[in-house]
C-alpha positions in Angstrom: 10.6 -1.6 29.1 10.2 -5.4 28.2 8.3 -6.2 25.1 5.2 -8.7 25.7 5.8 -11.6 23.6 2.8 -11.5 21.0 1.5 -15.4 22.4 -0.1 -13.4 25.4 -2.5 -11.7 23.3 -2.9 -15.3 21.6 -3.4 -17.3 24.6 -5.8 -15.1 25.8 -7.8 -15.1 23.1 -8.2 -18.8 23.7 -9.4 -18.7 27.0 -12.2 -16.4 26.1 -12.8 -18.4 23.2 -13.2 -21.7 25.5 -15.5 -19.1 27.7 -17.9 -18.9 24.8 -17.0 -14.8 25.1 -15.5 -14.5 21.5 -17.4 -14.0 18.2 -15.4 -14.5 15.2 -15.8 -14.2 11.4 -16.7 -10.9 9.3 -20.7 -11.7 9.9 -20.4 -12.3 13.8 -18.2 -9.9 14.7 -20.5 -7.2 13.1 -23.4 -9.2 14.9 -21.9 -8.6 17.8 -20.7 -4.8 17.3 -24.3 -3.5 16.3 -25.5 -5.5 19.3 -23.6 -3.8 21.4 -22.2 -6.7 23.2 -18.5 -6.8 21.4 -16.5 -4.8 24.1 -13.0 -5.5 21.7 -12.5 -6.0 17.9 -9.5 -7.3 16.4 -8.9 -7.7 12.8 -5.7 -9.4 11.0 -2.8 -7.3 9.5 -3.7 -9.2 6.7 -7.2 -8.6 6.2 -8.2 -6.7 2.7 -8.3 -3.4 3.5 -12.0 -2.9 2.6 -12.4 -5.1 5.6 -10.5 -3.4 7.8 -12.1 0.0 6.7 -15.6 -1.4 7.4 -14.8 -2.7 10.5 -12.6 0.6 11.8 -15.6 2.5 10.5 -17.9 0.4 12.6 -16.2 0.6 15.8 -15.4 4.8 15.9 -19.4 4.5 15.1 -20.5 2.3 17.8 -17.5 3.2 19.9 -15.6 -0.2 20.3 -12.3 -0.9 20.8 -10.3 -1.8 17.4 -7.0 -3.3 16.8 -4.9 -4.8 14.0 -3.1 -7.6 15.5 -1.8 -10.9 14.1 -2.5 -12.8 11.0 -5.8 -14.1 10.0 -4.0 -18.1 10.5 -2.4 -16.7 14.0 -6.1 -15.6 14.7 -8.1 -18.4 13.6 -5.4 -20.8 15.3 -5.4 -19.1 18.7 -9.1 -19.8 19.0 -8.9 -23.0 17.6 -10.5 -22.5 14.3 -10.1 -22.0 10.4 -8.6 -18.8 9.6 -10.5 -16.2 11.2 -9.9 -12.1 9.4 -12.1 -10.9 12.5 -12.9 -11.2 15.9 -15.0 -9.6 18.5 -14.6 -10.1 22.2 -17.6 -9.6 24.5 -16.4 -10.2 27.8 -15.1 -6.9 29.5 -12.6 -8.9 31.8 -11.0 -10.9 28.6 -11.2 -7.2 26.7 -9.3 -5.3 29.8 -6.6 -7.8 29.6 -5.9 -8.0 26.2 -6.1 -4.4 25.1 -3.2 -3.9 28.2 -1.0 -6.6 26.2 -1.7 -4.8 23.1 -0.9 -1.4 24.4 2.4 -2.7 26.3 4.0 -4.4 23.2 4.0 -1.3 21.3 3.6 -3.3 18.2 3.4 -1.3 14.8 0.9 -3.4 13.3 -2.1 -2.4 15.9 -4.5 0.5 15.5 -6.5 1.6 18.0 -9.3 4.2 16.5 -11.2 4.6 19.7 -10.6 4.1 23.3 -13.2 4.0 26.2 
């Protein structure tokens, strides 16, 4: 099987970014999880690990996709931004699509605590 090359997930997050169907940053991306509109969450490898506990909490609780992918600079630059430490897609198309690059690169550094 042939690895993805991790830019995928990257470039797709800036397409959905230019689409206006990302929210990014800790405050947003919990905006958008209680909302109910985030259909994807990813946080960086690199993110403090309270962060990453609050946010894996929050998605097994309002049963979102969550994934540890990337670097907070890989994250921020991909959309175009500062350094992002999280992210929440709401666009189910963009979400589809970059969960099944996830899931085919096999890459250690993901989590996924719940899947629909």
């Amino acid at each position: 099987m042939e690895r993805v090359r991790p830019n995928r997930v990257f470039s797709l997050l800036g397409l959905a970014t230019k689409a206006a169907k990302t929210a990014s940053g800790e405050f947003m991306t919990e905006k958008a999880v209680k909302s109910g509109r985030a259909r994807l969450v990813l946080v960086g490898t690199d993110a403090s690990e309270n962060t990453k506990k609050d946010f894996r909490d929050m998605c097994v609780f309002y049963r979102v996709p969550y994934y540890e992918y990337g670097t907070k600079e890989e994250l921020g630059h991909a959309m175009g931004k500062e350094m992002r430490a999280s992210l929440a897609v709401t666009d189910s198309g963009f979400a589809k699509s970059i969960r099944a690059c996830l899931e085919e690169a096999g890459n250690e550094t993901e989590v996924a605590v719940w899947r629909k």
